[in-house]
C-alpha positions as CSV (number, residue, x, y, z in Angstrom):
1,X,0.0,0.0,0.0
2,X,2.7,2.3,0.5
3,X,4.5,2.3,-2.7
4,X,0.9,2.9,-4.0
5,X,0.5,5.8,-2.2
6,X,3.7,6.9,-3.0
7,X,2.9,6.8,-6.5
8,X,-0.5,8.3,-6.2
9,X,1.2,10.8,-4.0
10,X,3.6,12.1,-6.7
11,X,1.0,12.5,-9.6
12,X,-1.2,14.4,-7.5
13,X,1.7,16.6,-6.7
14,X,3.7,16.6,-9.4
15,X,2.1,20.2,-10.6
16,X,4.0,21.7,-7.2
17,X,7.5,21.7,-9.2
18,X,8.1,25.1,-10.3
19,X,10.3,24.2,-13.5
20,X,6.9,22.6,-15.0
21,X,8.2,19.7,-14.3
22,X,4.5,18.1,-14.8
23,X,4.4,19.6,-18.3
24,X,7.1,18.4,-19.6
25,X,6.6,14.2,-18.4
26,X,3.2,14.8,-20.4
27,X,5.0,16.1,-23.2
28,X,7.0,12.8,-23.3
29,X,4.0,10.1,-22.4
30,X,2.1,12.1,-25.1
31,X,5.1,11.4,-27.7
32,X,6.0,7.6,-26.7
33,X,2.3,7.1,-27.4
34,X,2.3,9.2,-30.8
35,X,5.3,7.4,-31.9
36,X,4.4,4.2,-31.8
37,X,3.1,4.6,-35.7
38,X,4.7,7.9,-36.3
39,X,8.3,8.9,-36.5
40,X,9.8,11.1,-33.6
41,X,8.7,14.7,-33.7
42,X,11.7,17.2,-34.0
43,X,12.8,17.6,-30.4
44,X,15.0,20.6,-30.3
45,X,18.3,20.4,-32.1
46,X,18.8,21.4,-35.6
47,X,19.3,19.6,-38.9
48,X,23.0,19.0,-39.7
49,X,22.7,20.3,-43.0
50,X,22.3,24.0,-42.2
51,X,25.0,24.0,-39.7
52,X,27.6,23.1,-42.3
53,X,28.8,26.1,-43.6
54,X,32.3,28.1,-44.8
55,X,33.9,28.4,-41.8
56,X,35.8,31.7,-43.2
57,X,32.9,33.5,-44.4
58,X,29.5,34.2,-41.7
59,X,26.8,31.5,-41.6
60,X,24.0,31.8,-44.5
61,X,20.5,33.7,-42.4
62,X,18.3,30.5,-41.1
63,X,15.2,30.2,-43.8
64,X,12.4,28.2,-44.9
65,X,12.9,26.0,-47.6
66,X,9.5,24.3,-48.1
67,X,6.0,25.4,-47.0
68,X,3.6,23.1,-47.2
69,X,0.5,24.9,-47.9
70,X,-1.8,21.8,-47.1
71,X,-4.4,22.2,-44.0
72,X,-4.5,20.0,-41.5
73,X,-5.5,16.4,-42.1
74,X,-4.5,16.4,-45.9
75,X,-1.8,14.3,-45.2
76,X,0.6,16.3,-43.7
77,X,2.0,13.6,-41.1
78,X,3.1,11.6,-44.1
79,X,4.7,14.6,-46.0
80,X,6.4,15.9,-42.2
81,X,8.2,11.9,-42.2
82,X,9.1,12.2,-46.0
83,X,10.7,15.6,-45.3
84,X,12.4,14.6,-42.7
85,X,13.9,11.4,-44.6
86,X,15.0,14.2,-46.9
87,X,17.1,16.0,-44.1
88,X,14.3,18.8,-43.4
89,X,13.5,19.7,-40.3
90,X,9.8,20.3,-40.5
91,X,7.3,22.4,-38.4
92,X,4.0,20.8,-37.8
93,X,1.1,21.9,-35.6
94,X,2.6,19.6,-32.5
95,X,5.8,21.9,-32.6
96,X,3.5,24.8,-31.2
97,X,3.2,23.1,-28.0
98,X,6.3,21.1,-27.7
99,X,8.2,24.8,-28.7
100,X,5.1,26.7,-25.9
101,X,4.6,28.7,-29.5
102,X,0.8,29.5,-28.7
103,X,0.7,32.8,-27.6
104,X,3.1,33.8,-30.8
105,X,0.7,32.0,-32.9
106,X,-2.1,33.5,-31.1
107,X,-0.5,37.3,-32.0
108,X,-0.6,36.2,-35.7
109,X,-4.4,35.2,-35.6
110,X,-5.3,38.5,-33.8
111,X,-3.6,40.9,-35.9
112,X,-5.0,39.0,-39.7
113,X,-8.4,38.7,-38.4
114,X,-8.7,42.4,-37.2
115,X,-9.1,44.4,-40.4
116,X,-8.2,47.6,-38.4
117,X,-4.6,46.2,-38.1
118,X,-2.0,48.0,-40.0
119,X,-0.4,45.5,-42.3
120,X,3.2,46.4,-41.2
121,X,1.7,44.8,-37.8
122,X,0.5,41.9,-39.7
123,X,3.7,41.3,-40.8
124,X,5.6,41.8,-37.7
125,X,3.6,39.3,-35.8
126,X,4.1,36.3,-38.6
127,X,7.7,37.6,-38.7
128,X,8.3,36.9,-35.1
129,X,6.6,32.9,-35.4
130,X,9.1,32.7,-38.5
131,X,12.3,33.7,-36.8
132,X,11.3,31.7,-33.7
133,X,10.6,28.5,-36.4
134,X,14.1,29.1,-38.2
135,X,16.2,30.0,-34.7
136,X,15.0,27.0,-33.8
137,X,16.7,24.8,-36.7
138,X,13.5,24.3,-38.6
139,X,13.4,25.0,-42.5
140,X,10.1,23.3,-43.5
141,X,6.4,23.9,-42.9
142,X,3.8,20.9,-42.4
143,X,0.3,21.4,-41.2
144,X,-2.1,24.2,-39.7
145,X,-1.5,27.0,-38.8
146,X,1.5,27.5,-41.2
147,X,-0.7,26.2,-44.2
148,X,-3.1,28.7,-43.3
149,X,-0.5,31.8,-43.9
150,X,1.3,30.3,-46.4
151,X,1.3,33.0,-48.7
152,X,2.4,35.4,-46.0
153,X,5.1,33.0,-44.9
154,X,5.9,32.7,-49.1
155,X,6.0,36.7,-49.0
156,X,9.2,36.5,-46.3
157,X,10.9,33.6,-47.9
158,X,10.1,34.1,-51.8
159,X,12.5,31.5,-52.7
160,X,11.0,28.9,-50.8
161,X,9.2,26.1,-52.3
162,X,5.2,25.3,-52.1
163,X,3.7,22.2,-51.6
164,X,-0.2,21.9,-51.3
165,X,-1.3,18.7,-49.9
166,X,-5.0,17.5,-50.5
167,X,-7.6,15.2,-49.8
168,X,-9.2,12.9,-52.3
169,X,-12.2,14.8,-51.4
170,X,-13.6,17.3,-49.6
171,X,-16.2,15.4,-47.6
172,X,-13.4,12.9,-46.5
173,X,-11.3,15.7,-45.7
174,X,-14.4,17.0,-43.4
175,X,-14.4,13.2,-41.6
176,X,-11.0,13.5,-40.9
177,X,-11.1,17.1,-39.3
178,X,-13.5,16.4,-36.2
179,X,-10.8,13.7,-35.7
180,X,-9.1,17.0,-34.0
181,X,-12.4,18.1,-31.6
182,X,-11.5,15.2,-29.2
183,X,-7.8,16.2,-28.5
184,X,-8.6,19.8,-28.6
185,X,-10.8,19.4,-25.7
186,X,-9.0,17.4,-23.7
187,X,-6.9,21.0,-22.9
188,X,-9.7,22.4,-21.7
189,X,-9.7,19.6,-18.2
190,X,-7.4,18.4,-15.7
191,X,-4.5,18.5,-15.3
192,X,-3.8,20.0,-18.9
193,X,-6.2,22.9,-18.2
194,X,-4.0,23.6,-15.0
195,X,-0.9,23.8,-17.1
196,X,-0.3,27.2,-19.2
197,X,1.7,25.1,-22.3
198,X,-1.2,22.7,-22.9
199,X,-4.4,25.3,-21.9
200,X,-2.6,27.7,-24.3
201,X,-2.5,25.3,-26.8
202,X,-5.8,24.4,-26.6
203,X,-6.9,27.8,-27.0
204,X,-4.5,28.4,-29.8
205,X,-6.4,25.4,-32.0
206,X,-10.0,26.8,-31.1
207,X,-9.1,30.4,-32.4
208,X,-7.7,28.7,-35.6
209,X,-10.9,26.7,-36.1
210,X,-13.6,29.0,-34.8
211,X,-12.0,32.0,-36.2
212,X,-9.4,31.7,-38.8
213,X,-11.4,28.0,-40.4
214,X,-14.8,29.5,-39.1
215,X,-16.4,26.5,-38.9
216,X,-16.0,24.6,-35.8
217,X,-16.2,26.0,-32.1
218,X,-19.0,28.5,-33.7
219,X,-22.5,28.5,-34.7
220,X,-22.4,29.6,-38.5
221,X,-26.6,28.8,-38.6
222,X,-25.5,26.2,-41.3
223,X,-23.9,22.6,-41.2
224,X,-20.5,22.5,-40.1
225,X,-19.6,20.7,-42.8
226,X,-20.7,23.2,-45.1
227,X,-18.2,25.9,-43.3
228,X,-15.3,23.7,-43.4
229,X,-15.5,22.7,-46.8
230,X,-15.8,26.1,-47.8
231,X,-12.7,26.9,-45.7
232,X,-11.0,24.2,-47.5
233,X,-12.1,25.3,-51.4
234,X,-11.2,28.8,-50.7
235,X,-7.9,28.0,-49.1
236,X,-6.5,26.2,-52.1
237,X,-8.0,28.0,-54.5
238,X,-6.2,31.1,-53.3
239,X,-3.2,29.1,-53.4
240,X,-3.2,27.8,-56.5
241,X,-4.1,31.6,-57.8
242,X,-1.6,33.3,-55.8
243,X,1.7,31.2,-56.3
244,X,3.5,30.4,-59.8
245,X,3.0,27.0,-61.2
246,X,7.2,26.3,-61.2
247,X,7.2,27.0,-57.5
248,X,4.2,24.6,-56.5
249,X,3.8,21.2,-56.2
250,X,-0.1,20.1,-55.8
251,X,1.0,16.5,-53.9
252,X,-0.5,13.8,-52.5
253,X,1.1,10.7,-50.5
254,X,0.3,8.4,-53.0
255,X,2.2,9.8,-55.6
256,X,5.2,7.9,-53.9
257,X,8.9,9.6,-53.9
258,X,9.4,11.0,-57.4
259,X,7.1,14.0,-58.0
260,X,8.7,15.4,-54.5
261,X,12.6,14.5,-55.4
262,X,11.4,15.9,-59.0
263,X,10.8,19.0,-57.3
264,X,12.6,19.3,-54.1
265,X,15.9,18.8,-56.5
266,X,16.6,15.5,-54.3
267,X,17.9,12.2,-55.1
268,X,15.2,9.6,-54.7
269,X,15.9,7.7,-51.1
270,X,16.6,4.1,-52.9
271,X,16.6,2.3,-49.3
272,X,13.2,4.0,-47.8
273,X,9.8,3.8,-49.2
274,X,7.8,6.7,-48.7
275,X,6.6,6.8,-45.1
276,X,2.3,6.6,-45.7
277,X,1.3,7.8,-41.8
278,X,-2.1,6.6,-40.7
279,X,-2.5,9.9,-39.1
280,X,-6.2,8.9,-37.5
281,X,-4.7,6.4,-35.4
282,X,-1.7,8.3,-34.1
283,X,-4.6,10.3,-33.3
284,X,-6.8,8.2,-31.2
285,X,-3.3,7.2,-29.4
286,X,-2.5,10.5,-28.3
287,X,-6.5,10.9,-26.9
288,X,-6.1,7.7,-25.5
289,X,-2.9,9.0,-23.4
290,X,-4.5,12.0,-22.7
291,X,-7.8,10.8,-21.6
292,X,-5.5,8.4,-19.6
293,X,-3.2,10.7,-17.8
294,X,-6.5,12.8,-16.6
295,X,-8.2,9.8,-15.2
296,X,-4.7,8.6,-13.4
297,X,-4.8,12.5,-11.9
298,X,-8.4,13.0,-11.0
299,X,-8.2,9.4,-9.5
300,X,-4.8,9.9,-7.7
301,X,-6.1,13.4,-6.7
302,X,-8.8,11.9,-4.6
303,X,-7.3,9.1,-3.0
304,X,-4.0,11.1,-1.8
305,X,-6.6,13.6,-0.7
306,X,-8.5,11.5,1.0
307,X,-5.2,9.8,2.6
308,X,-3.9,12.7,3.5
309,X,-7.6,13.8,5.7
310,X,-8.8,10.7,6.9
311,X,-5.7,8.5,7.2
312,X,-2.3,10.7,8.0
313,X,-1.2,12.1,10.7
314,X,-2.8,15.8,11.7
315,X,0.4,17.6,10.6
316,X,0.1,16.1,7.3
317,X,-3.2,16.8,6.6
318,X,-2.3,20.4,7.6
319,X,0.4,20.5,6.0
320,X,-1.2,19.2,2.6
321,X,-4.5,22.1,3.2
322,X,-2.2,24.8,3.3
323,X,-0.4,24.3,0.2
324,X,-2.5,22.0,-2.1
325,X,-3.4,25.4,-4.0
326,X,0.4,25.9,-5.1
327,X,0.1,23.2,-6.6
328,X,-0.7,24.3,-10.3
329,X,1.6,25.5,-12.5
330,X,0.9,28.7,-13.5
């Protein structure tokens, strides 16, 4: 019983640590259970091709190199893995929290959705995300948000290649996007809505649906659906009318290696077959952790409370009554 307590003790406390200690052990329970059908997310460092440079002459300005102008759930797991087997570094959606890039992000949304905003401001704040993306090694964009400003992002690296990833169709697009509801709410209760990284995130990914899609987290007076797909024609279509046909690559994972070597200027990788991530079920694992860690705290919560009252000694129970609410960390 007492290494159980022990146990239970520690999760129920484990918020105290003022580092954010708590945050980070989620981080990495969240990512052994993502990567059980996904390669490893970029975890800090920086590809080794960009740090090889003349060492006589300065080091070339971090950039993006590719932009993948494909929203989320267009197959943009399997086009972050085949980047990455190409020696990118690529920026997906989870990089916002593992990087604690929501409030940047957040600055972004709130200056390109306020038509009062000078567009100098504009600028500024999707500058800031950009430096913070290439200061931090990575030279390739995958997934929402960055598919969102794509042509903003294309406007600060012109040279940069496009990629725009879609969906067979739109309806199975659609299926695939409520996919996302589950794990977005999931920051909204404990012990993730007690920690600023994952709470932020979680309000990050409602903004960009409810206001920047339009079409979930709001009441439109017509079918979700209908919203989202209209989100999704628009998007590409301004895409396709805004960037030069020899600078984008309309891609899906099926077409295999060669269309992306073609255009990325890259040997085809004769050893690897092109990685084809089941995104859905990475998914479900990462709700499945999540849902999991909150039950293991909410349960552990109430038995070490109920320990600490009912079973230890008086100086304990005072002891845990006058600091249980420094517990959080925020």
């Amino acid at each position: 019983m007492r290494p159980l307590m022990k146990s239970l003790l520690w999760i129920a406390t484990l918020l105290a640590d003022g580092s954010c200690q708590a945050e980070n052990f989620i981080l990495e329970v969240i990512w052994r259970a993502a990567t059980k059908v996904v390669v490893p997310l970029s975890r800090g460092g920086t590809s080794g091709k960009h740090q090889e440079h003349d060492p006589w002459g300065p080091a070339a300005a971090p950039r993006l190199e590719v932009i993948s102008a494909g929203l989320a759930r267009t197959g943009t797991a399997s086009l972050q893995a085949a980047l990455q087997v190409l020696g990118y570094k690529p920026y997906h959606n989870g990089e916002v929290l593992t990087n604690d890039h929501s409030s940047l992000w957040g600055n972004v949304f709130n200056a390109s959705l306020d038509p009062m905003m000078p567009a100098t401001s504009k600028s500024a704040a999707l500058q800031n995300v950009a430096t913070a993306m290439t200061d931090a090694g990575y030279d390739a964009t995958t997934d929402s948000p960055t598919a969102d400003y794509a042509l903003e992002l294309l406007s600060l690296y012109p040279e940069a290649k496009v990629i725009l990833m879609t969906r067979s169709t739109p309806e199975d697009w659609y299926a695939s996007v409520v996919h996302l509801v589950p794990l977005i709410d999931a920051m909204s209760i404990p012990p993730f809505s007690l920690m600023p990284r994952f709470r932020n995130f979680g309000v990050h990914n409602r903004v960009l649906l409810s206001k920047v899609w339009g079409c979930l987290y709001v009441d439109t007076g017509e079918d979700q659906s209908t919203s989202c797909i209209a989100y999704y024609h628009a998007h590409n279509a301004r895409v396709r009318d805004n960037i030069p046909a020899n600078q984008l690559l309309e891609f899906h994972p099926s077409m295999g290696w060669g269309p992306l070597c073609e255009f990325m200027g890259k040997p085809v990788p004769k050893e690897t077959s092109f990685p084809h991530i089941n995104d859905s079920t990475s998914m479900d694992l990462a709700i499945f952790a999540l849902g999991g860690i909150s039950m293991m705290f909410n349960l552990s919560f109430f038995i070490a409370s109920y320990y600490l009252i009912h079973r230890a000694p008086s100086s304990q129970s005072t002891f845990f009554h006058s600091q249980h609410v420094s517990y959080f960390c925020v």
